[in-house]
C-alpha positions in Angstrom: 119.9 105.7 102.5 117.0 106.4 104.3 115.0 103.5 106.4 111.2 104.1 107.7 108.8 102.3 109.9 105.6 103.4 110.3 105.7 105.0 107.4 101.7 105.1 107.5 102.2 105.1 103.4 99.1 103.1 101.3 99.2 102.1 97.7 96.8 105.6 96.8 100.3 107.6 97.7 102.4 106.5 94.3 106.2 106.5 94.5 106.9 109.9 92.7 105.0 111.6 95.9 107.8 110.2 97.7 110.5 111.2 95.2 109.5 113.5 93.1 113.2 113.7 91.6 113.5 110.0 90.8 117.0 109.8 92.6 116.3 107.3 94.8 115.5 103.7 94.8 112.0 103.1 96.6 111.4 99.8 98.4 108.2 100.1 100.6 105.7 97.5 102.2 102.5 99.3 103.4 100.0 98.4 105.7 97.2 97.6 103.9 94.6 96.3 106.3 94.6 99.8 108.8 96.0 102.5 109.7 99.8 103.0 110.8 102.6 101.2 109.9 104.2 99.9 107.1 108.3 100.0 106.2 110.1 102.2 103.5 113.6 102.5 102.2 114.9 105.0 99.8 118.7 104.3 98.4 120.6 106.7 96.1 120.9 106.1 92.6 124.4 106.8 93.0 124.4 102.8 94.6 124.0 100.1 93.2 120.7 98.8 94.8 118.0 96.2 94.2 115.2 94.7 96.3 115.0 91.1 97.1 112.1 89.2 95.3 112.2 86.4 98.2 109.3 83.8 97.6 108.1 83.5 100.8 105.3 81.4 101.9 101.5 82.3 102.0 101.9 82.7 105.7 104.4 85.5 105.5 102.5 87.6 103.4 100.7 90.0 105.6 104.3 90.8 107.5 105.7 94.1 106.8 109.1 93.4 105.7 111.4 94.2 102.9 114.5 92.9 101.5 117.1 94.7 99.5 120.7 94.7 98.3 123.4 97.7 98.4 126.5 96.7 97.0 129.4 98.8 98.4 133.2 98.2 96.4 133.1 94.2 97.0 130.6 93.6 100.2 127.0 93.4 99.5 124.9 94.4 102.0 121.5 92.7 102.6 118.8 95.0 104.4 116.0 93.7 106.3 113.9 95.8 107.0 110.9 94.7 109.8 108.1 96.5 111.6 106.6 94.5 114.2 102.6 95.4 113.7 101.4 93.4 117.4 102.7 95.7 120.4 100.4 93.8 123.0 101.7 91.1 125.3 99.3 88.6 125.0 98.3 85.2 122.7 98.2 88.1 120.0 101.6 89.0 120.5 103.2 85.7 121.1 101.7 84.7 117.6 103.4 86.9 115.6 106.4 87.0 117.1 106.8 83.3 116.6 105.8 84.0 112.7 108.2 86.9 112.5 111.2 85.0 113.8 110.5 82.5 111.6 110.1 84.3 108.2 113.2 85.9 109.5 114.9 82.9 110.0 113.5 81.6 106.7 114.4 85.2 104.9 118.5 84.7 106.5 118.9 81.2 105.6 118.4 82.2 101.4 120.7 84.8 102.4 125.0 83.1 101.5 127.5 85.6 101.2 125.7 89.0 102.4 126.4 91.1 105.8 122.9 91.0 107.1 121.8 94.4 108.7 118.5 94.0 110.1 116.8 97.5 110.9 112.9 97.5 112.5 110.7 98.9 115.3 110.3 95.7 117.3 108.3 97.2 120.4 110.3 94.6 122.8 111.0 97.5 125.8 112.2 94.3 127.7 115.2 93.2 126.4 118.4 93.7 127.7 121.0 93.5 125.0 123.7 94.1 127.3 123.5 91.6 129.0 121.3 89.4 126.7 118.4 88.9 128.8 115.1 89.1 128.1 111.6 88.9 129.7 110.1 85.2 129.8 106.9 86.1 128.1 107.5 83.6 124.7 108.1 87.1 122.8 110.7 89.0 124.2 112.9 85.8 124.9 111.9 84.5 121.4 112.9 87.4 119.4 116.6 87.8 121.4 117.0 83.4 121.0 116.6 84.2 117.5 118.9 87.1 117.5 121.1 85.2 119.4 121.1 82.2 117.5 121.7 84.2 114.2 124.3 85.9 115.5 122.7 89.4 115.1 125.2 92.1 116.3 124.2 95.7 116.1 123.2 99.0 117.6 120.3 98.4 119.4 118.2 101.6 120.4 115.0 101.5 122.6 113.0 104.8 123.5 111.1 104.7 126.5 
């Protein structure tokens, strides 16, 4: 399984461009409205896959997110998959990360019985996960409440 943000793919570049074999799954959000961004996942036919159809509200649409299942023996694993399109730390900024946590949050609690692995580029250079702190800017500290809250454990990488 391969995950990709800023996949800078739009709906012009078809799915057989991607694989041109047809031995992988392709779930893909693209960023329609400039240049940049957009999320992609390619699973192996050889797994059991399936993207998540998750009727979200009208509000949620423009988010680049997807959702999709790999089942593995008995666990199912549920992949979100997120790129965070505002960078800046402003009004901007604070706005969508309030709407991202909360699709998130609204994305998790449809989610019963699946290990949750949330993957994204979240541009959030000031959070500390070791220690769980985070920058009081109403981004930073939102995002890691959230995280918190949900109980999101993982491998967190930041590149300077």
């Amino acid at each position: 399984m391969v995950i990709v943000t800023k996949s800078w793919l739009k709906n012009n570049i078809v799915d057989g461009y991607i694989d041109n074999t047809d031995q992988c799954y392709i779930y893909r959000k693209d960023r329609s409205d400039r240049l940049g961004g957009g999320v992609l996942a390619l699973v192996s036919k050889s797994y059991c896959s399936y993207e998540i159809a998750i009727p979200v509200p009208e509000k949620f649409r423009k988010l680049e997110i997807i959702v999709h299942t790999v089942l593995l023996s008995v666990r199912k694993y549920r992949f979100i998959s997120v790129i965070d399109k505002t960078p800046e730390f402003n009004l901007a900024g604070r706005k969508n990360m309030k709407l991202l946590c909360e699709c998130l949050d609204f994305v998790c609690r449809n989610i019963v019985d699946d290990a949750i692995i949330l993957v994204g580029d979240f541009n959030l250079p000031n959070i500390n996960w070791s220690d769980l702190e985070a920058a009081n800017d109403n981004i930073h500290d939102v995002f890691l409440d959230f995280c918190v809250q949900r109980g999101v454990h993982g491998h967190i990488s930041a590149t300077p």
